[in-house]
LUMFIDREN-18511 format. One line per 3 residues: number of its first residue (from 0); for each residue x, y, z of C-alpha. Coordinates in Angstrom, 1 decimal. Layout:
residues N
NUM	X Y Z | ...
END
This chain:
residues 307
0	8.4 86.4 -24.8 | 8.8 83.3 -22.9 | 7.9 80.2 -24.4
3	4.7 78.8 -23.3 | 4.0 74.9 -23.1 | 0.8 72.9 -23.3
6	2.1 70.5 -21.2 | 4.5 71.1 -18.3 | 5.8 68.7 -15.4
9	7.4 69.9 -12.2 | 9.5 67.1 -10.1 | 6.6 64.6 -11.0
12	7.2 61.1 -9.6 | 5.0 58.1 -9.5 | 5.8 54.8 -7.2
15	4.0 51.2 -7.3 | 4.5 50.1 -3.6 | 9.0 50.6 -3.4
18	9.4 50.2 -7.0 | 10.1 54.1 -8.8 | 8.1 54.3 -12.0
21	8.4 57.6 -12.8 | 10.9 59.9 -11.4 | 11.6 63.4 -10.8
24	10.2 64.1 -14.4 | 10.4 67.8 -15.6 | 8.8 67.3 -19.4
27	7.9 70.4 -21.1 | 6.0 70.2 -24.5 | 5.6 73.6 -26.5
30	2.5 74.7 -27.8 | 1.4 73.6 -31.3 | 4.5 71.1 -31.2
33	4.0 67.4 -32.5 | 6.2 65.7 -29.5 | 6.9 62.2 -29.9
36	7.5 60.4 -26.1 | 9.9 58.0 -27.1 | 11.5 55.1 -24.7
39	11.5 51.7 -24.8 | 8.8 49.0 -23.4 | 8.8 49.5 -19.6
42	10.5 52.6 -19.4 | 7.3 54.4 -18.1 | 5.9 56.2 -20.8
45	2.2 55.2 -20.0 | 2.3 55.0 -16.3 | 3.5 59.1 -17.4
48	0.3 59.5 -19.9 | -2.0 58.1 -17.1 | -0.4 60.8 -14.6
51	-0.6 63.5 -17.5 | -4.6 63.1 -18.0 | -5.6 62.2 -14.1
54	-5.7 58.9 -14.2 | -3.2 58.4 -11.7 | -2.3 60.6 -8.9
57	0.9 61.3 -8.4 | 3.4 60.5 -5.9 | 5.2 63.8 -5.7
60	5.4 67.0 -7.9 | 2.7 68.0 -9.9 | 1.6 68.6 -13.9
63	0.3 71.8 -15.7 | -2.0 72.1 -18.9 | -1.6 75.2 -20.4
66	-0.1 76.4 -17.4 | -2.9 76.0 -15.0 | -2.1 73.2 -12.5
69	-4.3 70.1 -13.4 | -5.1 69.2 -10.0 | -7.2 72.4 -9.5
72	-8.9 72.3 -12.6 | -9.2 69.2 -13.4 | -12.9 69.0 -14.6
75	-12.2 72.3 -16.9 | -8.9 71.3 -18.3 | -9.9 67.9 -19.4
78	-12.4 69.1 -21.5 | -9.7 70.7 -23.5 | -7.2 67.0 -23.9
81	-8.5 64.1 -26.0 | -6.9 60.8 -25.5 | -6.2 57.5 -26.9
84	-4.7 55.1 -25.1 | -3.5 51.7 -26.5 | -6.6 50.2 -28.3
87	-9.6 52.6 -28.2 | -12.6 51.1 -26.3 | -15.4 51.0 -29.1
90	-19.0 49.3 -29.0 | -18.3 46.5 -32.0 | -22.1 46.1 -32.6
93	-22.7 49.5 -32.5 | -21.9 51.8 -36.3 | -18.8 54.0 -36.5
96	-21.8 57.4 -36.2 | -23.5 55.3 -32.9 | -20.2 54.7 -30.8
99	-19.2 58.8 -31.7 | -22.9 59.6 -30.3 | -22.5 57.9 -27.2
102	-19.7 59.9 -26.5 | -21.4 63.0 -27.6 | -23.8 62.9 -24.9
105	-21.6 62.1 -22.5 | -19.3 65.3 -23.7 | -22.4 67.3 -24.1
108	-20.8 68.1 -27.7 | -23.0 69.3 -30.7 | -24.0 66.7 -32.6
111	-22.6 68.7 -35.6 | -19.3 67.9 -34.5 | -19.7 64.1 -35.3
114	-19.7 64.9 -39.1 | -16.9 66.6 -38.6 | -14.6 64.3 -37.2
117	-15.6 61.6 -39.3 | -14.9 63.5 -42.0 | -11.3 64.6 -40.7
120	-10.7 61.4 -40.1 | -12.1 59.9 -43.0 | -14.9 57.8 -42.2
123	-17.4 59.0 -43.8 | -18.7 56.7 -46.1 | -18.3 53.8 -43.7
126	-19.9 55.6 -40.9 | -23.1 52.7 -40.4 | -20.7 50.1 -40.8
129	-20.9 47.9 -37.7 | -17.6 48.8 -35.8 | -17.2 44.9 -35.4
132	-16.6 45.0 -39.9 | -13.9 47.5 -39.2 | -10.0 46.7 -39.8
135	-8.3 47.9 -37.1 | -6.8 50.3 -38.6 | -10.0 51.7 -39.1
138	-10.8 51.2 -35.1 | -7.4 53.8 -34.5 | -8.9 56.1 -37.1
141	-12.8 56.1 -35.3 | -10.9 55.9 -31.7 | -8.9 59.1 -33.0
144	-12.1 60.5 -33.6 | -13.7 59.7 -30.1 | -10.3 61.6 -28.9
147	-11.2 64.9 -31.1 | -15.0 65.5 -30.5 | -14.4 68.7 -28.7
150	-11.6 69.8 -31.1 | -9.0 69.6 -28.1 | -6.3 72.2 -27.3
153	-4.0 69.3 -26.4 | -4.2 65.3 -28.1 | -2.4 62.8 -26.3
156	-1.8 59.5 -27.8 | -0.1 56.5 -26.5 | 1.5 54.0 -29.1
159	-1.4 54.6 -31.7 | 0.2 53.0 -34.6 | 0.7 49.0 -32.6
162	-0.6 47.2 -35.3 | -1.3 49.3 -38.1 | -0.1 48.0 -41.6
165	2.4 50.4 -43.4 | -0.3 52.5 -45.1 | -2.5 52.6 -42.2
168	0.2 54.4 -40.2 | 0.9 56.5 -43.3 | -2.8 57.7 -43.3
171	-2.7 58.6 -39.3 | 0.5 60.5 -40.2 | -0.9 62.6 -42.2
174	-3.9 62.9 -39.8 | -2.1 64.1 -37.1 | 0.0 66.6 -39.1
177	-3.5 68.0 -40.5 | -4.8 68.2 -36.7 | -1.8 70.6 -35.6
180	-1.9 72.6 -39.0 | -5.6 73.3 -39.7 | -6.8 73.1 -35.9
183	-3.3 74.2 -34.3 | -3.3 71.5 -31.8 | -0.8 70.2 -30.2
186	-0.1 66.2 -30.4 | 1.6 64.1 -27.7 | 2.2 60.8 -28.5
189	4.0 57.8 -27.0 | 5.9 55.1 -29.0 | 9.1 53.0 -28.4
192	9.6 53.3 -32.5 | 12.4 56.0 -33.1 | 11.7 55.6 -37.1
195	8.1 56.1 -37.0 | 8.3 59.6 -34.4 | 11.2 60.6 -37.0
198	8.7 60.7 -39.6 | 6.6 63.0 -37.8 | 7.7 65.0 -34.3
201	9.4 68.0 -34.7 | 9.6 67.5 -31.3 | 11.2 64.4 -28.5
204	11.4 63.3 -25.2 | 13.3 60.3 -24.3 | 12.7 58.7 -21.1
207	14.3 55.3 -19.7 | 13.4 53.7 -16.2 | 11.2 56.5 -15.4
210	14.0 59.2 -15.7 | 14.3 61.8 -18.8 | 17.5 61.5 -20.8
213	16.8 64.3 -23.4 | 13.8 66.6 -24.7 | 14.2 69.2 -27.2
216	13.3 69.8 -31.0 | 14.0 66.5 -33.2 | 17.0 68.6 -34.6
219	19.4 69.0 -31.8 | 18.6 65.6 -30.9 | 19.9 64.8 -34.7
222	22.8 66.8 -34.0 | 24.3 64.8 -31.4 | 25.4 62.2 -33.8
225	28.7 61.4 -34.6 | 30.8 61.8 -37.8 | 31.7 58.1 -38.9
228	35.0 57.4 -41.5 | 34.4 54.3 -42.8 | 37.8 52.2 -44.6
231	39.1 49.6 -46.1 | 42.7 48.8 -45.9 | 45.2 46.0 -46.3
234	45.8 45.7 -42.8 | 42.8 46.5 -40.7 | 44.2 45.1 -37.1
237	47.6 47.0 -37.8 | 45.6 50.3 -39.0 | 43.3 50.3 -36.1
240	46.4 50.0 -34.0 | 47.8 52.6 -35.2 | 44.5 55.0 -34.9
243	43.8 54.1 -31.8 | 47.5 55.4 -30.9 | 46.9 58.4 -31.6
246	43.7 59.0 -30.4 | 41.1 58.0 -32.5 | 38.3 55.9 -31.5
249	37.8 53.0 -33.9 | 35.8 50.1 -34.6 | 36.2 47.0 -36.3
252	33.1 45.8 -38.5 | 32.4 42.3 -39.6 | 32.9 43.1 -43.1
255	36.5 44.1 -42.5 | 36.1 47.2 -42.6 | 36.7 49.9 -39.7
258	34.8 53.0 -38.8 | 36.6 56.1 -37.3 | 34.8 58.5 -35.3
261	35.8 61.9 -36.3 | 35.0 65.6 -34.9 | 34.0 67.3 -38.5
264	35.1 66.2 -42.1 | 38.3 68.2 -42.6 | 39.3 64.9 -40.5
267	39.3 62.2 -43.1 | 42.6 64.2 -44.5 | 44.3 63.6 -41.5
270	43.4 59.8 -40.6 | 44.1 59.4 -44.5 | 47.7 60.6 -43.8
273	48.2 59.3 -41.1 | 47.8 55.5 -42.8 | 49.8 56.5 -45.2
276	52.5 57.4 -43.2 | 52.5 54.4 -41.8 | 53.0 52.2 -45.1
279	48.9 50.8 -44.9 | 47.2 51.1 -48.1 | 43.4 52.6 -48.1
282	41.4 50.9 -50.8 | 38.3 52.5 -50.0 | 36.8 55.8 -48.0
285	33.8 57.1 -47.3 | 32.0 59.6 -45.1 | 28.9 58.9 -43.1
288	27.1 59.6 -40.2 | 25.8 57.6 -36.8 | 22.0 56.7 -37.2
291	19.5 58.0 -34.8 | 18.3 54.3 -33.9 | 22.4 53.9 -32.6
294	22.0 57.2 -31.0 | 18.8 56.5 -29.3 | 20.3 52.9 -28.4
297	22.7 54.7 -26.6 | 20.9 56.8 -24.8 | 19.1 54.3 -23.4
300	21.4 52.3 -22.5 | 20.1 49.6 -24.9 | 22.8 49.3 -27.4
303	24.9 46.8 -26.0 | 21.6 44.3 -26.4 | 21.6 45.2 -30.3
306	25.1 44.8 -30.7
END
């Protein structure tokens, strides 16, 4: 059975007068998934999002929601996406119940379902506070809420954690992992922070200057890293000589220390002997491998500005 995605792009491109800000995009995110849009500042995730929910029509190709194509059904299918985008746009001298009201009506929503999402997201007991006594973390939790009214199919979120102190973006964490197990949503959300979508995608899509580099389940993307062998020997500049010799792509750290990349373990044997053979002394060894922030670096094309 062929794998069906709650959000799908065909060719879609996007242009601000000759500048390209999104390009030939084919993005497909499965059903249920929790896929983490991941680029960094500038690289068009937004400009994408705004394209994604109608905001912005496109240039060239088109998008699909559940495989229906969005711009023939736009009024039906956007009943079924909620959205936050950047800071949620909230009536600070209204309560947290009043602003969730407003947009009730507007949805033509049960008013049942305002209990509910303050409960899911935990705002119950401060629902009559004045929006303006809120911390914003609070404001991301109520303008979460705004975004699941109508229990959406489909959540799309773009950087919802800017700002949020540590245990605020814990909390939404664990929100959005109860959205797509007890309502089987599926969350889409944009961020330029590799370590915080790690904690929670099981899903990625990387985009830089408009273009996709990779999409896929966060574990093939981890597979890509390299194996790293990282020494210590007497004579580092000799020793990488010799390694790089015969083959073996090395680096020298400010530490003094080098780090060999290697194809699988059973190769710290050979770069071992291969030292040894050559009268340098290894005082130290040790396995380890590439982190996903170097990885992601380099798939942007960004890790040269780290470096």
């Amino acid at each position: 059975m062929p794998e069906s995605f709650a959000i799908e792009t065909r060719d879609l491109g996007y242009r601000f007068g000759s500048l390209i800000a999104v390009e030939a995009l084919n993005l497909r995110v499965p059903k249920g998934s929790i896929c983490g849009f991941l680029g960094p500042n500038g690289a068009g995730k937004t400009t994408t999002i705004r394209l994604l929910l109608g905001l912005l029509n496109p240039s060239s190709g088109s998008v699909l929601i559940d495989g229906q194509p969005f711009s023939s059904a736009r009024r039906h299918l956007r009943s079924r996406i909620g959205a936050l985008i950047e800071t949620p746009s909230l009536y600070p001298n209204l309560s947290a119940r009043e602003n969730l009201e407003v947009f009730r009506r507007l949805l033509e929503i049960d008013s049942a379902k305002i209990s509910e999402v303050l409960h899911l997201v935990r705002l119950t007991d401060d629902s009559d506070r004045l929006v303006r006594t809120y911390s914003l973390g609070m404001k991301q939790r109520l303008g979460l809420a705004v975004a699941l009214l109508g229990y959406p199919g489909l959540v799309i979120l773009d950087e919802p954690v800017n700002g949020l102190d540590p245990a605020g973006v814990h909390e939404f964490r664990d929100l959005l992992r109860a959205l797509v197990k007890q309502h089987g949503a599926t969350v889409f959300l944009s961020s330029h922070l590799l370590a915080e979508v790690e904690q929670i995608a099981d899903h990625i899509a990387i985009l830089n200057r408009g273009r996709l580099l990779f999409q896929g389940s966060l574990g093939a993307f981890q597979a890509q890293r390299n194996k790293i062998l990282i020494l210590r020997v007497d004579r580092p500049e000799d020793a990488a000589s010799v390694l790089r010799l015969s083959g073996w792509q090395v680096e020298r750290r400010p530490n003094g220390t080098l780090s060999v990349t290697i194809a699988q373990m059973s190769d710290t044997a050979a770069v071992n002997a291969l030292l040894g053979a050559n009268d340098l002394a290894v005082y130290h060894l040790a396995q380890e491998e590439e982190s996903l922030e170097s990885l992601f670096l380099k798939a942007t094309g960004r890790l040269e500005e780290h470096v």
